[in-house]
C-alpha positions in Angstrom: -71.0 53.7 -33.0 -67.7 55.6 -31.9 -65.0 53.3 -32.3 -63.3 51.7 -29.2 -59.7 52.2 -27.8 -56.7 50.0 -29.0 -54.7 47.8 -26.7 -51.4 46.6 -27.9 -50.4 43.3 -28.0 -48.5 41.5 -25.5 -46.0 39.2 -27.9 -45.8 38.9 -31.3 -45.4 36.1 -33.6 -41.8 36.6 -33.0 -41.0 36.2 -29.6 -37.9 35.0 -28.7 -36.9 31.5 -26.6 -34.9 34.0 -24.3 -37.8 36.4 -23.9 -40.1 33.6 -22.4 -40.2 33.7 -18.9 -37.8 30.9 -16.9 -40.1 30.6 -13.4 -41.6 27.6 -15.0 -40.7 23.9 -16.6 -41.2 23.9 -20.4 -44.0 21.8 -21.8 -43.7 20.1 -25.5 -46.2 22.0 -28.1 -49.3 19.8 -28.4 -50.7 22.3 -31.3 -48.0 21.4 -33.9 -48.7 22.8 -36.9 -48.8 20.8 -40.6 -45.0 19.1 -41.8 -43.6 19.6 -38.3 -42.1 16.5 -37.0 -43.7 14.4 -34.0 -42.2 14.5 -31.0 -39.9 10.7 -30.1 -42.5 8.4 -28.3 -41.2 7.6 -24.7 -39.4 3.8 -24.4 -41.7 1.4 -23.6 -40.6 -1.0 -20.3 -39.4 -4.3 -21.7 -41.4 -6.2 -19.0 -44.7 -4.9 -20.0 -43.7 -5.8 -23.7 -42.9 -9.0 -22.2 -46.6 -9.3 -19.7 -48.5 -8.0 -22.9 -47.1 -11.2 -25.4 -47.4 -13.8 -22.6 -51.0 -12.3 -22.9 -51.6 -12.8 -26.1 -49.9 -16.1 -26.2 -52.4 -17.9 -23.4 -55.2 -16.0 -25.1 -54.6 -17.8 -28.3 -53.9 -21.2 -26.5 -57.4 -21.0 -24.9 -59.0 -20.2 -28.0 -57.3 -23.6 -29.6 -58.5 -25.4 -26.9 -62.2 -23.9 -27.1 -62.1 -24.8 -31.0 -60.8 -28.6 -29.8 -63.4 -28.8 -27.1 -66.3 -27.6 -29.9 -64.9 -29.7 -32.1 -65.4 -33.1 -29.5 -68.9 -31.7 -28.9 -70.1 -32.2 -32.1 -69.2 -35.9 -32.0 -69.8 -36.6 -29.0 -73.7 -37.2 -27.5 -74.9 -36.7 -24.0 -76.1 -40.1 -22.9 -79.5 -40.3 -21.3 -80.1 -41.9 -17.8 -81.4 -45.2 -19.8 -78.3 -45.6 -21.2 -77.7 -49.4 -21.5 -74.0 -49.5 -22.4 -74.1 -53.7 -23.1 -75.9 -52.3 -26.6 -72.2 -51.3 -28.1 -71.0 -54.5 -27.1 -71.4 -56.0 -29.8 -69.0 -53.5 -32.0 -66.1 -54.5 -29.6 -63.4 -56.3 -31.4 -63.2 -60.4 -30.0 -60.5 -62.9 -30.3 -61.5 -66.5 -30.6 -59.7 -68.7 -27.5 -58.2 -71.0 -30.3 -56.4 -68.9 -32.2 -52.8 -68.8 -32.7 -51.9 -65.2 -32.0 -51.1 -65.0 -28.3 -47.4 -64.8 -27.3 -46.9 -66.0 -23.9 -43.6 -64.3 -24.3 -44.6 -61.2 -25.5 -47.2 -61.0 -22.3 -45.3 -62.4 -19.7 -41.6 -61.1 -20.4 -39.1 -63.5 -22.3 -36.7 -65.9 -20.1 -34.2 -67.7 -22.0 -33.5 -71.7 -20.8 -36.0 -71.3 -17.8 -40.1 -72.3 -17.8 -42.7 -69.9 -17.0 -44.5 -71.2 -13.9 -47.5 -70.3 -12.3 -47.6 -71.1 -8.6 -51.0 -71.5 -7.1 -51.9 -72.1 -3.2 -55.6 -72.9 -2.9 -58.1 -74.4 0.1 -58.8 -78.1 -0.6 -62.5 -77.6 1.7 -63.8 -74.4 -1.1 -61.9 -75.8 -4.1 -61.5 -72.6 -6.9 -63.2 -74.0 -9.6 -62.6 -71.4 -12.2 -58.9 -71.5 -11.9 -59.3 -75.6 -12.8 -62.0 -74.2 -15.8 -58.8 -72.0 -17.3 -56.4 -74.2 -16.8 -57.8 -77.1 -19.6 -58.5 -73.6 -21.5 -55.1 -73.0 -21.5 -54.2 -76.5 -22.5 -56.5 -76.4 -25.3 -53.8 -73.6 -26.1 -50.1 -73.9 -25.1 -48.1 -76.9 -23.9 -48.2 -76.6 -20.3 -46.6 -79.0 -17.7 -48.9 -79.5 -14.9 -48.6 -80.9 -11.5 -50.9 -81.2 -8.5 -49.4 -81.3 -4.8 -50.2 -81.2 -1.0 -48.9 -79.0 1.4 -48.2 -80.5 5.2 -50.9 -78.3 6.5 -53.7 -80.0 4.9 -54.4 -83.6 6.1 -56.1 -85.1 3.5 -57.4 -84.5 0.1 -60.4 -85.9 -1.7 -58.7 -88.0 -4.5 -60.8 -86.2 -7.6 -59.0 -83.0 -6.6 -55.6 -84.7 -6.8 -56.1 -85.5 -10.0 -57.5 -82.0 -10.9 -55.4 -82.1 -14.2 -56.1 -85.3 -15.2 -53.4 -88.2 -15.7 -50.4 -86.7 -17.8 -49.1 -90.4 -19.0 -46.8 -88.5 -21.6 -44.2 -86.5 -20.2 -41.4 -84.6 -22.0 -38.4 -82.9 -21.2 -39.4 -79.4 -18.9 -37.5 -77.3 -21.5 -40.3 -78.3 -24.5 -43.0 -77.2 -22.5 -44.3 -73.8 -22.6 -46.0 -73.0 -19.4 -45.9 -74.7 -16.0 -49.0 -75.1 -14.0 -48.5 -75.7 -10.5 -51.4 -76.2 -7.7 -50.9 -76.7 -4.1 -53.5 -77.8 -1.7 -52.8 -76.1 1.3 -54.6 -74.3 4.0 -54.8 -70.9 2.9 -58.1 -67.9 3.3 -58.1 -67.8 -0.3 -56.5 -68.6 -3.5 -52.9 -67.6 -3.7 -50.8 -67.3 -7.1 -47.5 -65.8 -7.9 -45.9 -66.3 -11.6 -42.9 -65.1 -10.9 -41.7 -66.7 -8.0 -38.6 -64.5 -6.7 -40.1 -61.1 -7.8 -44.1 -61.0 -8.0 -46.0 -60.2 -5.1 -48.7 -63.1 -4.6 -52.0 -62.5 -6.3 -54.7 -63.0 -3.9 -58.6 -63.9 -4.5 -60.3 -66.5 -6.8 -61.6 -63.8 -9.0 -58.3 -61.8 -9.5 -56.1 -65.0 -10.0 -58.7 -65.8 -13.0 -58.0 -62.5 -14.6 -54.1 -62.8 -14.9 -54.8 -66.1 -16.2 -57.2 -65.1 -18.9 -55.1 -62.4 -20.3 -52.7 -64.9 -21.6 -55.3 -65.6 -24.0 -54.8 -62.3 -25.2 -57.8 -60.8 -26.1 -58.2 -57.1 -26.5 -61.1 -55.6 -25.3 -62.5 -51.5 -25.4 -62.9 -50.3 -22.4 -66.8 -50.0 -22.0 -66.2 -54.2 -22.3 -63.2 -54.5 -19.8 -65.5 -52.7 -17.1 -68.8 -55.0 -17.9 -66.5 -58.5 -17.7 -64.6 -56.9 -14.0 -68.2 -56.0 -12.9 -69.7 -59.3 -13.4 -66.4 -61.1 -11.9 -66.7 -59.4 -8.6 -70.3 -59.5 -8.8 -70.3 -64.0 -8.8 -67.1 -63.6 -6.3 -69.0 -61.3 -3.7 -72.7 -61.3 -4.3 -73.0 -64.8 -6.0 -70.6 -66.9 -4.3 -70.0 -65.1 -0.9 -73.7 -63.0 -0.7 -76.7 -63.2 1.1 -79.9 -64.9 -0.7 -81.6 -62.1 -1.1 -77.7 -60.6 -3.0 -77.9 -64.2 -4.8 -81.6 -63.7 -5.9 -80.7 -60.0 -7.6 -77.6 -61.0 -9.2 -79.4 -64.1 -10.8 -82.2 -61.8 -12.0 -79.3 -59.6 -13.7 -78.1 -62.2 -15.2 -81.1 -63.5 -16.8 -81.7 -60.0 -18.5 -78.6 -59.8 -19.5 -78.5 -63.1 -21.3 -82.0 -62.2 -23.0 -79.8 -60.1 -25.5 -76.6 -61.8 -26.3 -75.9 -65.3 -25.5 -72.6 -64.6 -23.4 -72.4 -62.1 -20.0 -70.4 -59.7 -22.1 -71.0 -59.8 -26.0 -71.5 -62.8 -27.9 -67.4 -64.6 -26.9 -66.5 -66.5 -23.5 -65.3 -64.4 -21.1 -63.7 -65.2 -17.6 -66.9 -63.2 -16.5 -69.1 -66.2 -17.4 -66.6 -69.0 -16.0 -66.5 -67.2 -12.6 -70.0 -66.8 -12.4 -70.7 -70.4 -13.8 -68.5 -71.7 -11.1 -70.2 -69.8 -8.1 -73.8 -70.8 -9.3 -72.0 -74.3 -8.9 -70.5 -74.2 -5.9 -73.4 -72.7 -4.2 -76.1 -74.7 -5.5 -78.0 -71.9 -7.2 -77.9 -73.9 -10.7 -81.3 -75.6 -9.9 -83.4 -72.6 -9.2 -82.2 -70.3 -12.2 -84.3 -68.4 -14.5 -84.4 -69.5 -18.5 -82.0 -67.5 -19.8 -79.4 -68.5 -17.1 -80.5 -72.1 -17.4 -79.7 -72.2 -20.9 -76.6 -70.1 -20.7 -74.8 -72.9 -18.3 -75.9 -75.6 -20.7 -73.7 -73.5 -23.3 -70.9 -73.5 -20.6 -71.5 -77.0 -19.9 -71.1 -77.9 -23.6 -67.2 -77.4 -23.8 -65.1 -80.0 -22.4 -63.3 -77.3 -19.7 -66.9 -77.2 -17.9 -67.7 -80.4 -18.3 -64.6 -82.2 -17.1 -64.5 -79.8 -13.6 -68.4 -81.0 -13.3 -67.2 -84.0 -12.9 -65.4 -82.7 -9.6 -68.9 -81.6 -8.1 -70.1 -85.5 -8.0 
């Protein structure tokens, strides 16, 4: 085959930067060859540095959290709808009524050269019988100066209930006392109590003037056991005490299974659950027609001298 024409080149390796044409903006050499230098990498914007670690730095805090959360998961079961929660009472930590570790001062604030006193207006006609029940509790405990009176909107009072506290032949200077116990018969809706009289808001309702006055026992409870004992005071206050028959009948029944596995409301200690709800099966005459396991939990109650020496109230 004839060989073909020759064309000549258009540029040579050894064009010259002047001899390329000048109608056009120059463009960097992408097709470096080997030992030549990179070109400079363009600045980057100091706020996207700054968008890309804040980035990083919630990424890594999520994953922590993740890890914590997997971490709970493992030791932590799902309970089932059957759940009974009064089982893991009995690993709640109790402290005996007649011990000596309770600091009234270190519950109710420290007042140097004056008495603590609790101030308590109550109905003579629907007497609170739970607060009486606490109070020889507390005597059992502290040294407590305590006085009955009557207000000049009540006309008359039945004479057990103004000697509530009992005779106190003894008395002592105020300063050696530790606690002062005050009750007032006086026509009021419902109980009334304030501690600190120039300060404290009153404290109204049978069931949360028993409270306050149970914690200066000072027992700790968990809080699976704190919610069981509030449950079962509002439970004698509203349904018990202040409910229908039918409310009366369903809270007894409760009760009774309930005391079927520990011999206490709440765990195997006296709580102010069981004196409120003692007290309302009193005062509304339920006592008689209780099931077993209630029957035998109010001869328990009735046992200690606190019950029994209100009882005599009731006759």
């Amino acid at each position: 085959m004839p060989a073909m024409y020759k064309v000549r080149p258009l540029h040579s390796a050894g064009v010259l930067p002047e001899h390329l044409p000048t109608c056009m903006y120059p463009l960097p050499n992408l097709h470096r060859a080997p030992g030549i230098a990179a070109p400079l990498q363009e600045e980057v914007d100091p706020s996207l540095q700054a968008l890309e670690s804040r980035q990083e730095e919630i990424l890594k805090r999520l994953y922590e959290l993740k890890s914590a959360v997997d971490g709970l998961s493992k030791m932590i079961q799902t309970p089932d709808a059957d759940f009974d929660v009064t089982n893991i009472i009995q690993t709640d930590e109790f402290s005996p009524l007649r011990t000596n570790g309770a600091d009234l001062d270190l519950m109710l604030g420290k007042d140097y050269g004056a008495l603590k006193d609790v101030v308590i207006n109550a109905n003579p006609s629907l007497p609170p019988l739970s607060l009486l029940v606490i109070h020889s509790l507390l005597c059992e405990r502290y040294k407590i100066l305590s006085a009955v009176h009557t207000h000049s909107s009540v006309k008359s009072v039945p004479e057990n209930l103004l000697k509530c506290f009992g005779e106190q032949t003894k008395k002592q200077p105020r300063h050696e006392y530790q606690l002062g116990f005050t009750l007032i018969w006086k026509d009021v809706p419902k109980p009334q109590m304030k501690f600190s009289i120039q300060t404290m808001c009153p404290i109204e309702g049978e069931g949360n003037i028993a409270r306050f006055l149970f914690s200066l026992f000072g027992q700790k409870y968990n809080a699976v056991t704190s919610t069981l004992i509030d449950s079962w005071v509002d439970t004698a206050i509203f349904q018990l005490k202040e409910g229908s028959s039918k409310e009366r009948g369903a809270v007894l029944r409760s009760m009774n299974a309930a005391l079927g596995k520990s011999s206490w409301l709440v765990g195997n200690e006296l709580t102010v659950a069981d004196v409120v709800a003692w007290c309302a099966l009193q005062q509304t005459g339920a006592a008689n027609t209780a099931p077993a396991n209630v029957q035998k939990w109010m001869k328990s109650c009735e046992n200690l001298a606190p019950f029994s020496s209100v009882m005599k109230l009731l006759k």
